[in-house]
N, C-alpha and C positions, 0 to 999 in steps of 0.2 A: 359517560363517554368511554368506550373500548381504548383499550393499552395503544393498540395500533392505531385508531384514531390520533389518543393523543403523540404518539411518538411522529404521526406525519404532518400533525403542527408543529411541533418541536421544530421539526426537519424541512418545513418550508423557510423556519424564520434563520434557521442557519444557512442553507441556501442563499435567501435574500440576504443575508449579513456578507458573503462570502463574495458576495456581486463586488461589495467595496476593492476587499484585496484583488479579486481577476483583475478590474480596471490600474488595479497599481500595478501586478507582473506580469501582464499580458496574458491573463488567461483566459478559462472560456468562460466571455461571460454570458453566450445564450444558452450554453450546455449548465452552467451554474443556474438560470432560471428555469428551463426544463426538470430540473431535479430536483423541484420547489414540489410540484403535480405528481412523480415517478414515485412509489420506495423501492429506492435503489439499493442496492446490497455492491461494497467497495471488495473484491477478494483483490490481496495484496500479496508478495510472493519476496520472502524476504533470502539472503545472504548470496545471493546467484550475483553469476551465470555459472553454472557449470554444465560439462560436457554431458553426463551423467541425465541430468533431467531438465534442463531448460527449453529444450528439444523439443522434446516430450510435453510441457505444460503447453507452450505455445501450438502446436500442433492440436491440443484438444481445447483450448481458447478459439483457434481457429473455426477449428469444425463446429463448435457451437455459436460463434459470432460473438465471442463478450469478449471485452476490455477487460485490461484487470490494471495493477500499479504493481511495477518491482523495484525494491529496495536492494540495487547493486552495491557488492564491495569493493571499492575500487581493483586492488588487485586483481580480483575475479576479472574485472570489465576488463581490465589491461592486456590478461590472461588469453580470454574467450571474446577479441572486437565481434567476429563476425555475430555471434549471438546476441549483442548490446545493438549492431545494428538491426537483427532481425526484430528487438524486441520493438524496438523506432521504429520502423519502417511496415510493421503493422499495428500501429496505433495505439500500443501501451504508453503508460506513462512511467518513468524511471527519476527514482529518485534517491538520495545518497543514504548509503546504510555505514559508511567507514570505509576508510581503507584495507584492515584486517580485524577487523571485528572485537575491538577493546573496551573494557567499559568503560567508558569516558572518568566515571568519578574517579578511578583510579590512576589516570594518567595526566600528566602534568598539562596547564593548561597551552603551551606551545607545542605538545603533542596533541594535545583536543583538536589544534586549529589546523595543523598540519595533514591529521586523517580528514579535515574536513575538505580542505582547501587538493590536497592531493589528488579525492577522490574527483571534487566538479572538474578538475583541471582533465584525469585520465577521463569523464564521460562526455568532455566538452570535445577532446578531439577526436572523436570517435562518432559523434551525433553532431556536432558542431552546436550541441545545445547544453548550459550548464542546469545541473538540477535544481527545480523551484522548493524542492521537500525534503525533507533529514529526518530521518528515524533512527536513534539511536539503540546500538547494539544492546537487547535487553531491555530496550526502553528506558535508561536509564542516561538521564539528560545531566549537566550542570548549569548553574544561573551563568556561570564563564561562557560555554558553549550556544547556550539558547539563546543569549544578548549578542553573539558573535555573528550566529546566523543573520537577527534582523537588520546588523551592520553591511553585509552584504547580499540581502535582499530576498531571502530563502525561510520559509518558513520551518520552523524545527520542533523536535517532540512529537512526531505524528506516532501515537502509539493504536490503541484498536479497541471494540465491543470485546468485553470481558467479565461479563455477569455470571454466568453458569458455571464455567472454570474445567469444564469436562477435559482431558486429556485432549493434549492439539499433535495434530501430525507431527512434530520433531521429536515424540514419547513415543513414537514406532506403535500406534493402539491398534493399526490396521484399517483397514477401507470403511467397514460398518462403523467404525465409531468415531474417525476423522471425519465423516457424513454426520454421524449426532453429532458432535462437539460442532461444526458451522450453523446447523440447524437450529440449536438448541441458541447460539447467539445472533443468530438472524432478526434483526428488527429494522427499518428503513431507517437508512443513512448509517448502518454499523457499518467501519472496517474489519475485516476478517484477517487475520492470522495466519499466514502459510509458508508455506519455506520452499524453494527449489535447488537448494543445497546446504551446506553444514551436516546438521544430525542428521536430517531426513534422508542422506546418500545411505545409513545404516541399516534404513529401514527394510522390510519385505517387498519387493516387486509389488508384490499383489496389492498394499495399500494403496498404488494408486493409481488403482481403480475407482477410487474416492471423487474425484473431479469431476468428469464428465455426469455421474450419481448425482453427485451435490447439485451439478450448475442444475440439470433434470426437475432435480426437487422440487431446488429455488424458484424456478418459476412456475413449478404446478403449483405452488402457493402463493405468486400472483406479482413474485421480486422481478426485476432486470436489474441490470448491472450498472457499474458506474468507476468511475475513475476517482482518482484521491486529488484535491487542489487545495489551495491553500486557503485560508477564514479568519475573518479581521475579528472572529471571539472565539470564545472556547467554545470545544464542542462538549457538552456534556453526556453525548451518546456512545464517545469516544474515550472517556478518561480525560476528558478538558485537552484533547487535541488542536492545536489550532489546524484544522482541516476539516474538510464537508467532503462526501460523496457527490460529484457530481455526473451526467451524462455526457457520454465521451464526444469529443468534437465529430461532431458530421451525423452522431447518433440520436 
């Protein structure tokens, strides 16, 4: 049996597992069983909104027609509403990245809950929808923090496909090789890595030209897209993510 065979069994039975959580937070659960059949590829876009490139990402999301998930900071959201509703109001999914980007183990656990609770409250009144997902800055979770989330209702620790390790856009590598580095971790049901502010405002203009390349690739090798939602197991495609790629609502 081929890799990719076996990766889009893997990837129906998390799918099918993931049905459980939508029915608990209202998700989708016919886009969660469409993405049982698809290999979907999640591109996620972490530390935004910012003026600088968020603009810009959506604009080439646009013109290509994929979904993708961002992981707002709240301040950022507070900062830049009208971009948090742009991201809304064209069919991304936004989910909580922090307030100001701390790494959780290092901060006390009433400031854990404070970035947490700070950030859904600034994306709640702005979208009037509080985030179902929490990816920790760095990816680096605490048992304080991850038990807090399931306390109000939020899946947490969405981290991403991380096998090959190639340089990622916030190391400034440039367009050709922020194109290898997705490429090279492209497998159905991986989240993908990206940033639309922090490091990457450092970077060279020209790397990103990387996107529109990538999405291009992605599907002459036979991917579409998908949105990140929440999964009642680990995902082990993911880094034991409690999350599945699935097909965007209406998609």
């Amino acid at each position: 049996m081929s890799a990719m065979k076996k990766n889009r069994i893997a990837f129906a039975a998390l799918a099918a597992a993931s049905l459980v959580m939508a029915l608990l937070t209202g998700g989708p659960t016919v886009a969660a069983a469409q993405a049982a059949t698809k290999p979907l590829i999640g591109l996620t876009f972490d530390d935004g909104p910012s003026p600088q490139r968020t603009a810009f990402v959506l604009d080439v999301l646009k013109q290509k027609g994929v979904k993708a998930t961002f992981f707002l900071e709240g301040s950022h959201a507070q900062q830049y509403p009208d971009l948090v509703r742009r991201i809304k109001a064209e069919g991304h999914v936004i989910g909580n990245h922090s307030w100001n980007h701390p790494d959780f183990p290092d901060i006390s656990q009433a400031s854990q809950k404070l970035q947490i609770d700070r950030t859904n409250a600034a994306i709640k009144a702005i979208t009037g929808e509080a985030p179902k997902l929490m990816r920790f800055p760095y990816g680096d979770s605490t048992p304080y923090a991850t038990n807090y989330l399931k306390t109000i209702g939020m899946s947490g620790g969405v981290i991403w496909h991380w096998d090959v390790g190639n340089p990622g856009d916030f190391e400034c590598p440039g367009a050709t090789r922020v194109q290898r580095y997705v490429m090279a971790e492209a497998t159905p049901g991986a989240i993908i890595l990206l940033h639309d502010a922090g490091d990457v405002l450092s970077c060279s203009s020209s790397q990103w030209a990387y996107l529109a390349k990538t999405i291009d690739a992605l599907r002459a090798k036979g991917y579409e897209f998908g949105v990140v939602a929440p999964s009642a197991t680990a995902n082990p495609i993911n880094q034991g993510s409690p999350a599945v790629v699935v097909a965007p609502a209406g998609g």
